[in-house]
C-alpha positions in Angstrom: -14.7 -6.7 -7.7 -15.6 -8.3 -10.7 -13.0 -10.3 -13.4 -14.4 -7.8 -16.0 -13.6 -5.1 -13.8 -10.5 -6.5 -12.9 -9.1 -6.6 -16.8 -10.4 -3.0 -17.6 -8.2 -2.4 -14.6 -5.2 -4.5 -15.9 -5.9 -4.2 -19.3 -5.0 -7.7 -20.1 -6.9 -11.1 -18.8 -3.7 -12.7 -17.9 -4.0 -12.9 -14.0 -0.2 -13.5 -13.8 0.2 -10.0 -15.5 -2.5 -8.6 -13.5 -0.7 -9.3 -10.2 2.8 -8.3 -11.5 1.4 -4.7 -12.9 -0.5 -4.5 -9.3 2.3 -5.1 -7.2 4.4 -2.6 -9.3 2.4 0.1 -8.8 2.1 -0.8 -5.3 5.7 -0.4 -4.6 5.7 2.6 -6.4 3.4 4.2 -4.3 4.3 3.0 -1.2 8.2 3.3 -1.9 7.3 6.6 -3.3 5.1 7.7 -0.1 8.2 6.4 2.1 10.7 8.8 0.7 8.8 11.5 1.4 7.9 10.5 4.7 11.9 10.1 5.1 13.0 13.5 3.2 10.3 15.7 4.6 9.4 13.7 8.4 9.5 17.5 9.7 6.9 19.3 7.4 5.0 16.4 6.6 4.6 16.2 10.2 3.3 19.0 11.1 1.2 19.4 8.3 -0.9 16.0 8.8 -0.8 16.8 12.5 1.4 13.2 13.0 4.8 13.4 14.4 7.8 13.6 12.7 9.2 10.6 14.7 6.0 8.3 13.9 6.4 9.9 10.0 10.2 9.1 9.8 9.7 5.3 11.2 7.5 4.8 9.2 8.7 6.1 6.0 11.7 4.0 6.7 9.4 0.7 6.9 7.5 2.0 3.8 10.9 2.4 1.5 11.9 -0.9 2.4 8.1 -2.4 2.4 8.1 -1.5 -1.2 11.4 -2.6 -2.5 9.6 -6.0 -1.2 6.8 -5.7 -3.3 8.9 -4.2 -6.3 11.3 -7.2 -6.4 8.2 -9.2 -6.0 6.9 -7.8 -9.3 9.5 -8.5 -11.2 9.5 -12.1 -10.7 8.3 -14.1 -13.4 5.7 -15.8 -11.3 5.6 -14.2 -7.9 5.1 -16.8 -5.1 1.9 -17.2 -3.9 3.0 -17.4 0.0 4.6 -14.0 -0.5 1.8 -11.9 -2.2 -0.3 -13.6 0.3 2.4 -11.6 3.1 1.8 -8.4 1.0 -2.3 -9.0 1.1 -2.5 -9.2 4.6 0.3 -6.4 5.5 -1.6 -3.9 3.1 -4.6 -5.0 5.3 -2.9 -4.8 8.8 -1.9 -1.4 7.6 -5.2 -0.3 6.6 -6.5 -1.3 10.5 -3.6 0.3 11.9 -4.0 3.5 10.7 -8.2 3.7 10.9 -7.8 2.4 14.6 -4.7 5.1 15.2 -6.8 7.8 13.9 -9.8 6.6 16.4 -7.4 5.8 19.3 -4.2 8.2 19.8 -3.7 10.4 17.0 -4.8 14.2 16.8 -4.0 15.1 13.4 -5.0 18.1 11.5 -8.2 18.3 9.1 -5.7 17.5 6.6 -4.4 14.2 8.2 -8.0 13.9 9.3 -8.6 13.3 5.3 -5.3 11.5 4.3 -5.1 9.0 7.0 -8.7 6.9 5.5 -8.1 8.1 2.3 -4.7 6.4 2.3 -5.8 3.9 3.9 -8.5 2.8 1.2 -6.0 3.1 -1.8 -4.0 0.4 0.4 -7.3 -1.8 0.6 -7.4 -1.3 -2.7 -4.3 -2.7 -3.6 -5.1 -5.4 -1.3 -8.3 -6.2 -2.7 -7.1 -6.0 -6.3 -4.0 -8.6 -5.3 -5.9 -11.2 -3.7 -8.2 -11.2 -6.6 -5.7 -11.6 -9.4 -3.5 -14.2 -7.2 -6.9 -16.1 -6.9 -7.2 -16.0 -10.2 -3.8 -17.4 -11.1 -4.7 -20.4 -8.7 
């Protein structure tokens, strides 16, 4: 990804402002993907084909994943040592789900979709704040 692709994204050059508005909307999303992984294990469950156990574990690691991530955003200057720990957990997430699909899970053409799809909005992320940390350096 390029830097001029990286500030249409941000709409500012600042790559401390960059981060911050990356990580929010990370913790948004992933907070946001938690609750209703926590509120609705049962349904969600069965309609992705995953069970409600897996779903309700890890909605529960999500929620509190993304209050990380938010509290990380609204630092001033986020330490690079802890974006770094979000980089590489949005990336271990991303290999975890691609290899659970391939290995054990059996989910419906639905989860069959969401499982890479959510997976590549988390590289995204990933991608997007290892770039703008690097940037910052």
């Amino acid at each position: 990804m390029s830097a001029t692709l990286l500030t249409a994204l941000s709409r500012t050059t600042e790559p401390q402002t960059t981060l911050r508005r990356f990580l929010a909307i990370d913790a948004v999303v992933t907070t946001g993907n938690g609750l209703v992984y926590v509120a609705a294990s049962g349904p969600v469950g069965k309609f992705l084909g995953v069970g409600s156990t897996l779903l309700l574990g890890l909605g529960v690691l999500l929620v509190l994943f993304g209050g990380y991530v938010g509290y990380l955003a609204s630092r001033p200057q986020p330490p690079a040592f802890a974006v770094k720990t979000v980089v590489e957990v949005n990336v271990a997430w991303v290999v975890a789900s691609l290899v659970s699909l391939v290995l054990w899970l059996s989910p419906t053409a639905v989860g069959t979709v969401w499982i890479p799809v959510q997976a590549a909005l988390v590289a995204g992320f990933a991608a997007i704040q290892y770039l703008a940390l690097r940037a910052r350096a």
